[in-house]
N, C-alpha and C positions, 0 to 999 in steps of 0.2 A: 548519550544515545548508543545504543548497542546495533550498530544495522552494517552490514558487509553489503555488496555488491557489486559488479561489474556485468561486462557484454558477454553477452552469447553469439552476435555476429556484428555484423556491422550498422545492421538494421534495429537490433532488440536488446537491452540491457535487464538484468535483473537486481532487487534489492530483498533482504532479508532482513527483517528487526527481529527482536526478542525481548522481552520483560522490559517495555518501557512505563513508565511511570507518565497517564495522560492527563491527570489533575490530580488537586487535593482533594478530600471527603469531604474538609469543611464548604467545599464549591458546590457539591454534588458529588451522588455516586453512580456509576453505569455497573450495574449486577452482574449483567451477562449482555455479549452481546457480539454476534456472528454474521461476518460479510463477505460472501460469495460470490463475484461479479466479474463477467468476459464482457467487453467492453469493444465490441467491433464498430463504432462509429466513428468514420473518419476523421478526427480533429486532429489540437495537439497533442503529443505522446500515445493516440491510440491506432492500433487498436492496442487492448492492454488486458491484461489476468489479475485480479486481485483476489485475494484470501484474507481475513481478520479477525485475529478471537480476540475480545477486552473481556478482562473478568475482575469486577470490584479496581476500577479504575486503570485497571493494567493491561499493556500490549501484551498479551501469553504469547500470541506470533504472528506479524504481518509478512505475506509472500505479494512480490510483484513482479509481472513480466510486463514491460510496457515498450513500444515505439519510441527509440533516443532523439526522434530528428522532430522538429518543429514542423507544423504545415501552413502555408498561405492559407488567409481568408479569401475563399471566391464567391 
């Protein structure tokens, strides 16, 4: 896995992948496919920022900004 990351403060960590490899072709193939997502509903790790391009089976680049701390179920 090719992914770096760490904290931005106390509160919000980030990760960064690149060119991972999400299945074989003989499983199936994903052509294209892009994921945009601000995620402000209060659970675990959110609220949270995702970014995702897969092209022909492959991570080209996942960005995440998420909430490090767990939250109670109320």
């Amino acid at each position: 896995m090719k992914t770096i990351g760490g904290k931005i403060n106390s509160d919000y960590g980030w990760e960064i992948t690149v060119f991972q490899k999400i299945r074989n072709i003989s499983d199936g193939i994903i052509f294209f496919e892009k994921k945009i997502n601000w995620d402000r509903y209060l659970a675990d790790h959110s609220p949270r920022f995702e970014f995702h391009v897969i092209l022909f089976n492959l991570t080209i680049i996942e960005i995440n900004i998420y909430y490090l701390h767990h939250r109670n179920n109320e």
